[in-house]
Every structure is written in structure tokens, then in C-alpha cells.
C-alpha positions in Angstrom: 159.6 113.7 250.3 158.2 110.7 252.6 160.2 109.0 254.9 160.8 105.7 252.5 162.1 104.1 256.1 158.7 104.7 257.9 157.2 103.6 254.9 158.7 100.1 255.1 158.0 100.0 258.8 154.7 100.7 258.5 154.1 98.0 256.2 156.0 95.6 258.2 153.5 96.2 260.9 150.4 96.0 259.1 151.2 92.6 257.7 152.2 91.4 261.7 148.2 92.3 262.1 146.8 90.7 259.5 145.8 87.1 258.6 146.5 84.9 256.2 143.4 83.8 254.3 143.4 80.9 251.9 142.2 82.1 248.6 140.6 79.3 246.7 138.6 80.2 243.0 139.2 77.3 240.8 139.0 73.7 241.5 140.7 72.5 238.0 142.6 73.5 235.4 142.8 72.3 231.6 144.1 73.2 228.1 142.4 72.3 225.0 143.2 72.9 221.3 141.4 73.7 218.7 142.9 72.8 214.7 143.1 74.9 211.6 140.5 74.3 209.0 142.7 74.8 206.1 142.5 70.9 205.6 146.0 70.7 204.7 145.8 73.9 202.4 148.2 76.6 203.2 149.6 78.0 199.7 147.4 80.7 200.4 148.9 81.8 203.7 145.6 82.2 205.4 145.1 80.3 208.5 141.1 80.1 209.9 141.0 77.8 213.3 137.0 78.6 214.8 136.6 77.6 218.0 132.8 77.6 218.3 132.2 74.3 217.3 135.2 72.5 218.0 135.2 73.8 221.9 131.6 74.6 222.3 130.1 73.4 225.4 133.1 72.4 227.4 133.6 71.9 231.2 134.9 75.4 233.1 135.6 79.1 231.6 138.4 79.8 228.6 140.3 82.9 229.4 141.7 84.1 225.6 144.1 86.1 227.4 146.2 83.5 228.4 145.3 81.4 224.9 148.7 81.0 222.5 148.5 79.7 218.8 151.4 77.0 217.5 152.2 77.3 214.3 154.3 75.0 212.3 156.5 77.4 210.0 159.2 76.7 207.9 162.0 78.5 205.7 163.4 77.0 203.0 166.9 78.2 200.9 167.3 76.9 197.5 170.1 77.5 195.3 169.1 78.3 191.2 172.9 77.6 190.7 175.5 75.1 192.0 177.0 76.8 195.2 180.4 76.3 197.4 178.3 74.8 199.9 175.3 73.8 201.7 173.9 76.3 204.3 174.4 76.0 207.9 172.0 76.1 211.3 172.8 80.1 211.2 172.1 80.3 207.8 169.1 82.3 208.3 167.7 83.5 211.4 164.3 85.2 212.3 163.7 89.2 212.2 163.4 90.4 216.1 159.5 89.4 217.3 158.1 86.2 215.9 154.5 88.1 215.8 156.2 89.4 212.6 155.4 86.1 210.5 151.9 87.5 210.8 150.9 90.6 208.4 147.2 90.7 210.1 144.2 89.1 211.6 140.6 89.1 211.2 138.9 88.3 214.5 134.9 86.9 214.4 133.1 86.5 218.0 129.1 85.2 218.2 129.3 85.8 214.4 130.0 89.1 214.2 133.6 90.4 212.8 135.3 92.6 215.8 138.6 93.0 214.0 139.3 93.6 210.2 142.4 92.8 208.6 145.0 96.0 208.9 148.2 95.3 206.4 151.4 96.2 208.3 149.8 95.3 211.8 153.1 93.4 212.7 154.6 96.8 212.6 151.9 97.8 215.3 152.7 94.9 217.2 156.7 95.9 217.1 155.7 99.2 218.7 153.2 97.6 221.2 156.8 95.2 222.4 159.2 98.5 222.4 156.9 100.6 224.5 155.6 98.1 226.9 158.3 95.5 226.8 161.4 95.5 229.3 164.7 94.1 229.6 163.7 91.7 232.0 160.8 90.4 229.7 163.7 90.4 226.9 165.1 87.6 229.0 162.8 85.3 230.4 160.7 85.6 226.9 163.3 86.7 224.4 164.3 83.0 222.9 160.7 81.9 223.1 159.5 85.2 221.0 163.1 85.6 219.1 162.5 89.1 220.6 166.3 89.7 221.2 166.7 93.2 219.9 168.4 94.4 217.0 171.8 96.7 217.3 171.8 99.6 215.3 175.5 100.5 215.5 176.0 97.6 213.2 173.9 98.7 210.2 175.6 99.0 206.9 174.8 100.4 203.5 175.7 99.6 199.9 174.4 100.6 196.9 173.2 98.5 194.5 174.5 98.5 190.3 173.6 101.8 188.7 174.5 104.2 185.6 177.1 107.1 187.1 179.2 105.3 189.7 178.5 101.5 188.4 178.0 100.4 192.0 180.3 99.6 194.5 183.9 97.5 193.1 183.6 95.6 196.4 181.6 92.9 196.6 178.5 92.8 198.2 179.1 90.2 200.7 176.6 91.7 203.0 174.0 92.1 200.0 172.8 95.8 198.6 171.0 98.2 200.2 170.8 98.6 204.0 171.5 95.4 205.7 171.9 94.8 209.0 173.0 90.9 209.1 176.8 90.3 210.2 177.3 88.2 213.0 180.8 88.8 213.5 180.0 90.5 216.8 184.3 90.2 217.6 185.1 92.4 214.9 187.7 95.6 216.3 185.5 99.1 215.9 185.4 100.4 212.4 188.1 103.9 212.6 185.0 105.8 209.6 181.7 105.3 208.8 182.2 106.2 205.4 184.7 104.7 202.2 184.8 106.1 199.8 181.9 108.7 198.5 181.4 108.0 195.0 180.4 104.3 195.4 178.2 105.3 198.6 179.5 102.6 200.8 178.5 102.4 204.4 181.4 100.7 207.0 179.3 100.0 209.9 180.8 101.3 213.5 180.2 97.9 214.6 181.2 94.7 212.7 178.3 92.2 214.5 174.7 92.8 215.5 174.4 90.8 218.7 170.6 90.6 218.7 170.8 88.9 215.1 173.4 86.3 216.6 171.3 85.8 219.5 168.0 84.3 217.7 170.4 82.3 214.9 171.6 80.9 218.4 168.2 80.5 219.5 167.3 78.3 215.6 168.5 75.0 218.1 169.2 72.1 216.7 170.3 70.7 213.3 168.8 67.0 212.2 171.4 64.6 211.8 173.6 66.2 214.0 175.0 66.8 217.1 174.8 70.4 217.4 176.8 71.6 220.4 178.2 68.2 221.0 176.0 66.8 223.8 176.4 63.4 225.4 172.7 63.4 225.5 172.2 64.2 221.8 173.8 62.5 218.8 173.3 62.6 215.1 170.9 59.5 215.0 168.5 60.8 217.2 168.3 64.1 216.6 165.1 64.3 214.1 163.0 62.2 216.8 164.3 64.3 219.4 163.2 67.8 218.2 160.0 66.4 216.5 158.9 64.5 219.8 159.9 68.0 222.3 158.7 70.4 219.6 162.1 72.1 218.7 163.0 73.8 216.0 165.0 71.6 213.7 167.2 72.6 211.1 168.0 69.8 208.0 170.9 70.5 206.0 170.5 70.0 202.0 173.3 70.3 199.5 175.3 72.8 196.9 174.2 71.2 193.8 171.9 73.3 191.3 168.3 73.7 191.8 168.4 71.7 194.9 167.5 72.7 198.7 170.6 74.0 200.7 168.8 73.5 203.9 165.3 73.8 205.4 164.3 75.5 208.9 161.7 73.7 210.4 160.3 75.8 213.6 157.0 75.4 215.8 156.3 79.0 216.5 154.3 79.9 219.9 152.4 83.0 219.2 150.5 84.7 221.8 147.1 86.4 220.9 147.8 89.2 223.2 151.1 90.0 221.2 149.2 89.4 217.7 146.3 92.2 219.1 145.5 94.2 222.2 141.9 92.9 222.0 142.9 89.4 223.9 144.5 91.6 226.8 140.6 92.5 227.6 139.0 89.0 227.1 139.8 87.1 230.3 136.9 84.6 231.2 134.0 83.0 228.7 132.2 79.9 229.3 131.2 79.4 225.3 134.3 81.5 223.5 132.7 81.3 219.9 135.7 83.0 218.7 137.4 82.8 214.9 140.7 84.0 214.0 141.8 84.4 210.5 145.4 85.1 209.8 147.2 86.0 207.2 151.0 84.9 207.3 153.7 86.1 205.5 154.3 84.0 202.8 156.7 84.0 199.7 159.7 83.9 198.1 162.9 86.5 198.0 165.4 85.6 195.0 168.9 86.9 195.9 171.3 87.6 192.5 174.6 87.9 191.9 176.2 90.8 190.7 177.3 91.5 187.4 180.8 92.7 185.7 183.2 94.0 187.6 180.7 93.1 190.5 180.6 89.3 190.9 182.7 87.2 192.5 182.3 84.5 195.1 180.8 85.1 198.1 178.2 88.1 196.5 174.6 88.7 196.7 172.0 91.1 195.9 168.6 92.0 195.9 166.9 90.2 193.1 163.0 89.7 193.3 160.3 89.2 196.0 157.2 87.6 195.6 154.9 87.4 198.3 151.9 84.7 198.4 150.4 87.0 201.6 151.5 89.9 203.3 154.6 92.4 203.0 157.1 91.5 205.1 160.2 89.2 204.8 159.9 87.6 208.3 163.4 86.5 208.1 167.2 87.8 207.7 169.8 86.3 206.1 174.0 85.9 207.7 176.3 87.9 205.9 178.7 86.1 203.3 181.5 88.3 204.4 184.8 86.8 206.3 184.4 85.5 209.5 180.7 85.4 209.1 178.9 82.0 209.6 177.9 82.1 205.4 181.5 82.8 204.2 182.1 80.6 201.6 178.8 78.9 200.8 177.7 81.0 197.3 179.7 80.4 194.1 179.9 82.8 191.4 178.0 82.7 188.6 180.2 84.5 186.2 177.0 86.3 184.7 177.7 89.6 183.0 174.7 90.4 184.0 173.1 89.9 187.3 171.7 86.1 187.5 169.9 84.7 190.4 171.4 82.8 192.5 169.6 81.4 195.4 165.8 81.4 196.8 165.0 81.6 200.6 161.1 80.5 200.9 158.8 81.1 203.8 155.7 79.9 205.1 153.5 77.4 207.1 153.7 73.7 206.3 153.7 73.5 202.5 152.7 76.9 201.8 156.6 77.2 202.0 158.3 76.5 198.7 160.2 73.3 198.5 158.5 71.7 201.6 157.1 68.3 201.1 153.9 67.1 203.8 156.4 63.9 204.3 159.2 66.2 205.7 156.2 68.1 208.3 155.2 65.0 209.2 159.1 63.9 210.2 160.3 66.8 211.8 157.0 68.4 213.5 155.1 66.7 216.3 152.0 68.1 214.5 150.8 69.2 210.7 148.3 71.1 211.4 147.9 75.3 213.1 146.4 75.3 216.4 144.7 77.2 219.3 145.6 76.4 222.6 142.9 78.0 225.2 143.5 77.5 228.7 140.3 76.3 230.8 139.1 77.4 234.4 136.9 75.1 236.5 135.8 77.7 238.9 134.7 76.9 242.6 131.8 79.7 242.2 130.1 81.1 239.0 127.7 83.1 240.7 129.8 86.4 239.3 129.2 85.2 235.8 126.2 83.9 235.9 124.4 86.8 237.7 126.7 89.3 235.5 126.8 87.6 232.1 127.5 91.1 230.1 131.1 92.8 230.2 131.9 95.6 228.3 135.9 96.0 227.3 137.3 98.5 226.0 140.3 98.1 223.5 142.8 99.7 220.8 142.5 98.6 217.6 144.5 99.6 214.6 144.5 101.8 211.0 147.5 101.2 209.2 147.7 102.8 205.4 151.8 103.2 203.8 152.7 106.1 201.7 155.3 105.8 198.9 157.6 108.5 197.6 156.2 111.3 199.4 159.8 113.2 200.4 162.3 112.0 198.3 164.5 114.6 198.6 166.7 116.5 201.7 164.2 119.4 202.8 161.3 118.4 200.8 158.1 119.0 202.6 155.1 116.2 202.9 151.4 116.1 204.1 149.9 113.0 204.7 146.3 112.8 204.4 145.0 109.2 206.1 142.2 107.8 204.2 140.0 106.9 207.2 137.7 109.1 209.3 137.7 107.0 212.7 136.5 107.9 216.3 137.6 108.0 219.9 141.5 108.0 218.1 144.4 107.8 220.8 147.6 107.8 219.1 149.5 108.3 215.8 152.7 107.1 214.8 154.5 107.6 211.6 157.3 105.2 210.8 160.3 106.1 208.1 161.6 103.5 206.1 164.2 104.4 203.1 162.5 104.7 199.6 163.4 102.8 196.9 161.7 103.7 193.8 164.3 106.3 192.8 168.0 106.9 192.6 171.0 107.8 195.0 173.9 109.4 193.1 173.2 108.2 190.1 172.9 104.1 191.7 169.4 102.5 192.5 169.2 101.4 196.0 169.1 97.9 195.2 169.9 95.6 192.6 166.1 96.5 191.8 163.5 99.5 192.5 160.3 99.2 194.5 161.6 96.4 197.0 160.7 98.0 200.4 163.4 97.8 203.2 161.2 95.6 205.2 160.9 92.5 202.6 164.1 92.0 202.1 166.7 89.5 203.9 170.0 91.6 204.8 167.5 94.3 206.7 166.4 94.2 209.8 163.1 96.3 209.2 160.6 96.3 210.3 162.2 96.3 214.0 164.2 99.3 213.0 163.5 102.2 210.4 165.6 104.5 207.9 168.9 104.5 209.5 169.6 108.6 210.4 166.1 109.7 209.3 165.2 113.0 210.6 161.9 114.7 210.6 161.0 118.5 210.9 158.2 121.3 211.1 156.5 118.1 212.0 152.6 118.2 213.2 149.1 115.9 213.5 146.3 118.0 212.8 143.1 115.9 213.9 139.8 117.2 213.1 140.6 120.4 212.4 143.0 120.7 216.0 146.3 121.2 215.3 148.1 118.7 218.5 151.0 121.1 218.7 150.4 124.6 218.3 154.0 125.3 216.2 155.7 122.8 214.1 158.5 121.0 216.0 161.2 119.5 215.0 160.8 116.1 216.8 163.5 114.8 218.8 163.9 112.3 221.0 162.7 114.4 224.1 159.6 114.8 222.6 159.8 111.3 221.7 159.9 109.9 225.5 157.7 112.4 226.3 154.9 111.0 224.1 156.4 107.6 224.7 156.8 107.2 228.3 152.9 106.9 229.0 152.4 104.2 227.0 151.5 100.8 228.5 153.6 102.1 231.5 152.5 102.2 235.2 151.0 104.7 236.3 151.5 106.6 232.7 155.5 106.6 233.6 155.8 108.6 236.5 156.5 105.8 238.5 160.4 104.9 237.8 160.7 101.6 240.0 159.6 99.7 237.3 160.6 100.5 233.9 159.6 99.7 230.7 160.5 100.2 226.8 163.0 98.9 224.9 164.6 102.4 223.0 167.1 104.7 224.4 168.1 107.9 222.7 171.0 106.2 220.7 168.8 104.0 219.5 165.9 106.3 218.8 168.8 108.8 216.9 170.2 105.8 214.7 167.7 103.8 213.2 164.3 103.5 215.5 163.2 107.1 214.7 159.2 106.1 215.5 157.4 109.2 215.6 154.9 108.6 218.3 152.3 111.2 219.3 149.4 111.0 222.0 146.4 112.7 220.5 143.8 111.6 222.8 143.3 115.2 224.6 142.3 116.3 221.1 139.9 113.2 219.4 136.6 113.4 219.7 133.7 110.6 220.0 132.9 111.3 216.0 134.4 110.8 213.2 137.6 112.7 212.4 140.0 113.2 209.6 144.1 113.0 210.5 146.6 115.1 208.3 150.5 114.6 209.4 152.6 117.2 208.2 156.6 117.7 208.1 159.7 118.5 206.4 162.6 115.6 205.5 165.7 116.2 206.8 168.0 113.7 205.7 169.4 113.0 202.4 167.3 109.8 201.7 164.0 109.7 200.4 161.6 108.3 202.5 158.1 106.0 202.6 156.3 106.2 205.5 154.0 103.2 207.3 151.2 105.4 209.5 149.7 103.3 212.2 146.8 105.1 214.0 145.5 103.8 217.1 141.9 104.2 218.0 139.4 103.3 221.0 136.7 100.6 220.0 134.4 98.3 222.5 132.8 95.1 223.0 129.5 93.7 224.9 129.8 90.3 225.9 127.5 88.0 226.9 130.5 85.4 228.8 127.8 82.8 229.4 126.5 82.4 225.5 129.1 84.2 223.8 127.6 86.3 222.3 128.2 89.8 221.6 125.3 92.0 221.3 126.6 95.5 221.0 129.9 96.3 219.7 131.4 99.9 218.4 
């Protein structure tokens, strides 16, 4: 081993020989924006800002990397029915990693579209921030990004109404299915996981998820109110306050029927190099002629009541869910049980059948139900999406002038989902991805808990064919299929098989393949750490199957088949994200690109 104290020494001594040089390269620095030109359209839940005309020609070079889109989103609960009460400021909280308002992006440069969309690419992006995230990024960015991660020890199930067991007697206070939303993070440890086995009811081993609580902390401040109680803050001021500093502000409604029970108004700061790993490689352009297209989440998740022997105050369960754009519910909902922040607020509809009783909406600007352009224009500085591209006046331009074309090289994205392909313990699958792409890198397979069929006789929730991930009491996409277990697993690419047996994929092979992502020096190096999933975590409910298949791609097209064997009693869809080389010539003086693969 080397002598760690001759190291230091020697580096001590070197930097008594050397001199301090001043290092000068810009003269000026400046950040422009660029608007949306949805024209005060956003129903759709496409946004388009094109920089090309609006920044064309300005003073210094735009580096992308650094460039961050603001958008003004909002989330809006509605109740169908007259209820207790109004919601609260915790309400409703954000899913862990704001990029996950976002389903995809189309990205245009000199004319020519780089990136198609890719459905599910939030769920890319949510692998990108596990493996090359760290804790100490979790805190100096975690309430900017609401990327305070979830715990799994607190997931729950229940299941939904049904023919042989009739659902669960007790009420769904945590709503149907898995959820993953109690905030009660004071609650004594649970003494079993499991009730009793004919309703299928799930006690979590922990009665808060921390992470959850962390972001509704982070929603800040409610309008017309004095929030934490602040000498510097009072209930008059409150609107102008947020508006003018670009807060998120929260307005209370009321219980009555058919009216809003409070609207989340929240300027989101989005990154482009957390929304695609293209902007990591484009640092410095003199004419950016780049368009971004993308495609929010946007919709509407109806939450019923239960019916029978089922409702009763304080009760909720998965109803419908209509999304505008995309296929993710961005957002999670409090738990209605005791000592949770929404005890108390839902009423009982005394249906004998299940009967909807509340909406939450999401969305930008108006494309969020229930959201009038009066109320943006109160409570957001702005009413409109925008780019914000930082701007370099550099002392010498020589480099770029004489060397106009740069070639990067990037990872971009396939992402195809596969319903009801092992929906039963030990049922085998093959998976047979649609694309033949080149140069690929990496696969991962993601497990998430089918919901087309039954489980003991009782649908999984209130309704079939709602996936985990758009629904309010989960906190998918961050995590998967709680307990999901895959194996004789195996990624033949080509016609290579990567492993030359089928495994049966644990977590050791998991940090094997993980580790060298995105990590220094591909993980050898300890010092400084990165990724956000242990091996309890990895075991409960992040079970990302994560393989490096780069040794075995070629520069031509190939086909991918994953193989393996369920090994848990739930059936399971699976999200497949395959990670491929691509690259781009750029002309950083003209922007143009003239060659791209």
C-alpha cells in the first residue's frame, strides 16, 4: 500500500514550489430567458420554448449545461361531494424528483431532431439520480428538486373491493392498493407485517415515510396565512410575498360540493441535465438554435369512496385516471388515517356503491383543471414556461473560432412497458424489445405490480388497469413492486447471451453492475461515493435490475431479449429502459449540426 503520509507530504511540497497564476477566461456573465410559445395554451400538456430566434445573435457563448427551465405548475383538489373539511398545505406533496412532472422531451438543434420523445423517460431520469446522486447532493439540492427519498419500510398494502373476501372491513384510510403516503413518521414499530390473510392487508413496519414528509414540508407557504408563524410573514402579505420571491404558494379552498379544496401553486426549476444526459455534453455555443418540446404530465386522478360495509368517513380508493399527457401521477396524496395531516377532511358518501368523491388535477398554468389565468397571474411572478441559459463573455475565442466543430458523445434512451407478462409465482417471461439500436450500453428492467387481474379473489384496486405509478397513495415510480424477486434472469443482445447461466439476480450482482455507473473512476475509488440504494432498500421495494452490456453491443443494429422467472406471489408489468450510445457534430459558432448518429 503507499505511504498515505508521504503522500500528503509530497503534495505539501510541491504546492510550496509552485506559483499562483491568476486564471482569467470570461470578462462578463449574463442569463437570458427564452418564453414558451404555447401562447397561453397548455391543455395539451406540451410545452415548445425555441430558442433560435428569440436568443439568436446575442453577446458571449450559452453553455446549455448550466441552462434550467421554470415552470409554473399547479395541483388542484376538488371535492365531487361536500367533505369534513378543506385541505391543508400537506395535503398533497410531490413524488421524490421533480423531473417526474415530465413524461419526455423532444430535443431540435440547427433544425434537425437529436432526441425523440421516449414515454416513461422520467423513470430513466429516476435511475440516472439513484446511481449518480449522493447524500450530500440529497441535501444541498433535495428541497430545490423535492428529491428527498422515499422510505420503503413504510409501504403498505390493501386490497381493493372484490368477489371472495369483499375487500378489507377496515377502512381504507390510506387508499387501495400499495400506498406509501403516511406521514405519521412518530408512530411506535408495527409488532407483524401482516393482519389478517383473507382480506390481504399489509401493516407497514413503519407508520411514516420521512422522505414524503420532507417535500410536503418543502410545499412552503400557504396564502392568507402565516404558516410557521413568522414575525416577518403574516396572512395579508403572504400572496405578494411568494408571488414576488417565486415560492410555492398553497391557497386553501372549502368543503362544500363540487368546489376546490385547495390549489398548489409551485414554480418548478428543472435542470436540462436532469431531464436528459444530452445537456451534460453541450457546454459552450455562440448561436444555441436549440428547441425543446416537453410533454408534462397532465390529468386528473378521481379518488372514490368505498362501498357497503366499506365506507365510512375518512375512506378513499382508487377510482379513475385520466391523463391529458403522459403516465405518471406526479404527485402523492397524505393518508386520511389518525394522526395523519388529512384526518378528518373526507366525509362519507353513504354510497352502496363506490361514488367518487374527490378530484386532484395536475398540470401547468391552466392545463390544470380548476385553475383560472386570474389565479396564475396572482400567485406566480410569471404565466408563461421558460428557458433560462446562462451566457459567457469570454476574454479569448480563438479556441472556438479556430475549432468550431465538437463532437459529443451521449446516452440516449429506449423505453417500451410490458403488461401482464408473469402474473403468476414461478411463471417464466421473455421480453422481446421492439427496437434494433446500436452502440447499446445498458439495460434495466423495472417491476412494478400488475393490475389487470385478481389477488385472492379481490382486484388490486377499486379498479383494473390503473398502473402503480399513476396513482396518488404510491410512491412509484421512485420505488417498484414492493418484495419483487426475479430469477433465471438473462439479456441476450444480438445473439450474445451477457451471462453465460441464468442468475438469480441479487443485490450483489446489482452493485456490481451498479457501482460503475456515473461513478469516479467506474467505483473503485471509495473516497467519494455515490448512489442513493443500499441493499435494504434494493431488497424491499427498489429492485431495478440493472445490467452493463456494453462488452457485448456492437456498432450495428441489434435485437435485446430479457429473460427470467417471477418469484414473488404478485404479478408483475415491467418498464424496460435501454440505454444506448448516440453522437453529435457541432458547429458552436453557427449552430449548426452537420453530422449526427
Amino acid at each position: 500500500m503507499t505511504d498515505s503520509t508521504q503522500i500528503g507530504d509530497k503534495f505539501l511540497f510541491e504546492s510550496a514550489e509552485q506559483t499562483d497564476t491568476e486564471n482569467l477566461y470570461s470578462k462578463g456573465k449574463s442569463i437570458a430567458y427564452a418564453i414558451d410559445l404555447n401562447q397561453g395554451g397548455y391543455t395539451s400538456g406540451q410545452i415548445i420554448i425555441d430558442l433560435t430566434n428569440q436568443l439568436s445573435g446575442g453577446a458571449g457563448a450559452a453553455s446549455l449545461r448550466d441552462a434550467y427551465v421554470v415552470v409554473p405548475y399547479c395541483v388542484n383538489m376538488q371535492g365531487l361531494v361536500a367533505q369534513t373539511k378543506s385541505a391543508n398545505l400537506m395535503s398533497i406533496g410531490y413524488k421524490c424528483g421533480l423531473w417526474n412532472i415530465v413524461d419526455r422531451v423532444q430535443v431540435e438543434m440547427g433544425g434537425k431532431t437529436i432526441i425523440t420523445p421516449q414515454n416513461y423517460l422520467n423513470m430513466a431520469n429516476n435511475v440516472r439520480a439513484m446511481t449518480d446522486w449522493s447524500y450530500d447532493d440529497v441535501q444541498k439540492w433535495g428541497a430545490n428538486s423535492m428529491l428527498y427519498p422515499d422510505d420503503v419500510n413504510s409501504i403498505g398494502f390493501q386490497l381493493g373491493t372484490g368477489t371472495a373476501a369483499g375487500g378489507s372491513t377496515t377502512a381504507f384510510n390510506n387508499g387501495d392498493g400499495w400506498y406509501n403516503n403516511t406521514t405519521n413518521i412518530y408512530s411506535t414499530l408495527a409488532p407483524t407485517l401482516y393482519t389478517t390473510p383473507t382480506t390481504g392487508q399489509v401493516t407497514p413496519l413503519v407508520g411514516g415515510n420521512f422522505g414524503f414528509t420532507k417535500r410536503l414540508l418543502a410545499n412552503s407557504n400557504s396564502s392568507g396565512g402565516n404558516t410557521f408563524g413568522w414575525l416577518s410573514n403574516t396572512a395579508a402579505n403572504s400572496a405578494a410575498i411568494n408571488a414576488s420571491s417565486g415560492k410555492s404558494t398553497f391557497v386553501p379552498g372549502t368543503n362544500a360540493g363540487s368546489a376546490s379544496m385547495g390549489t398548489w401553486y409551485t414554480m418548478v426549476k428543472l435542470r436540462l441535465i436532469d431531464l436528459h444526459p444530452i445537456f451534460r455534453e453541450l457546454d459552450l455555443s455562440q448561436n444555441p438554435k436549440l428547441k425543446i418540446t416537453l410533454f408534462m404530465n397532465t390529468g386528473t386522478v378521481t379518488m372514490n369512496q368505498g362501498s357497503t360495509t366499506n365506507n365510512a368517513v375518512n375512506q378513499m380508493q382508487v377510482g379513475t385516471v385520466s391523463l391529458t399527457q403522459g403516465n405518471t401521477c406526479p404527485v402523492m396524496i397524505s393518508s386520511l388515517a389518525s394522526s395523519n395531516v388529512n384526518n378528518g377532511i373526507i366525509a362519507n358518501t353513504n354510497g352502496s356503491t363506490p361514488a367518487a368523491s374527490f378530484n386532484v388535477s395536475f398540470g401547468v398554468l391552466t392545463g390544470c383543471a380548476n385553475v383560472t389565468a386570474a389565479n396564475c397571474g396572482t400567485y406566480f411572478p410569471f404565466t408563461t414556461t421558460r428557458l433560462y441559459v446562462p451566457f459567457y463573455d469570454l476574454i479569448d475565442q480563438s479556441a472556438l473560432i479556430e475549432r468550431p466543430l465538437k463532437t459529443h458523445h451521449y446516452i440516449d434512451y429506449f423505453t417500451q412497458i410490458y403488461r401482464g407478462q408473469a402474473n403468476t409465482y414461478n411463471s417464466n417471461f421473455q421480453l422481446q424489445l421492439s427496437a434494433n439500436l446500436k452502440n447499446l450500453r445498458s439495460v434495466c428492467l423495472i417491476p412494478f405490480q400488475n393490475t389487470s387481474g385478481t389477488v385472492t379473489g379481490n382486484t388490486v384496486y377499486g379498479v383494473n388497469n390503473v398502473d402503480t405509478f399513476a396513482t396518488l397513495q404510491d410512491s412509484a415510480p421512485w420505488t417498484c413492486c414492493p418484495g419483487a424477486s426475479i430469477t433465471n434472469f438473462n439479456v441476450m443482445v444480438g445473439n450474445t447471451w451477457l451471462y453465460n447461466n441464468q442468475i438469480n439476480y441479487t443485490y450483489q450482482q446489482f452493485i456490481d453492475e451498479f457501482s460503475k455507473f456515473n461513478a469516479l473512476n467506474g467505483g473503485l475509488t471509495h473516497y467519494l461515493s455515490n448512489g442513493l440504494i443500499d441493499e435494504y432498500k434494493w431488497s424491499m421495494a427498489q429492485s431495478f435490475y440493472l445490467t452493463d452490456v456494453s462488452r457485448i453491443a456492437q456498432d450495428v443494429p441489434q435485437a435485446v431479449l430479457i429473460q427470467g422467472t417471477n418469484n414473488c406471489n404478485s404479478g408483475l408489468d415491467f418498464v424496460v429502459i435501454l440505454g444506448y450510445e448516440r453522437s453529435i457534430t457541432e458547429n458552436r459558432i453557427t449552430g449548426e449540426i452537420p453530422e449526427y448518429t
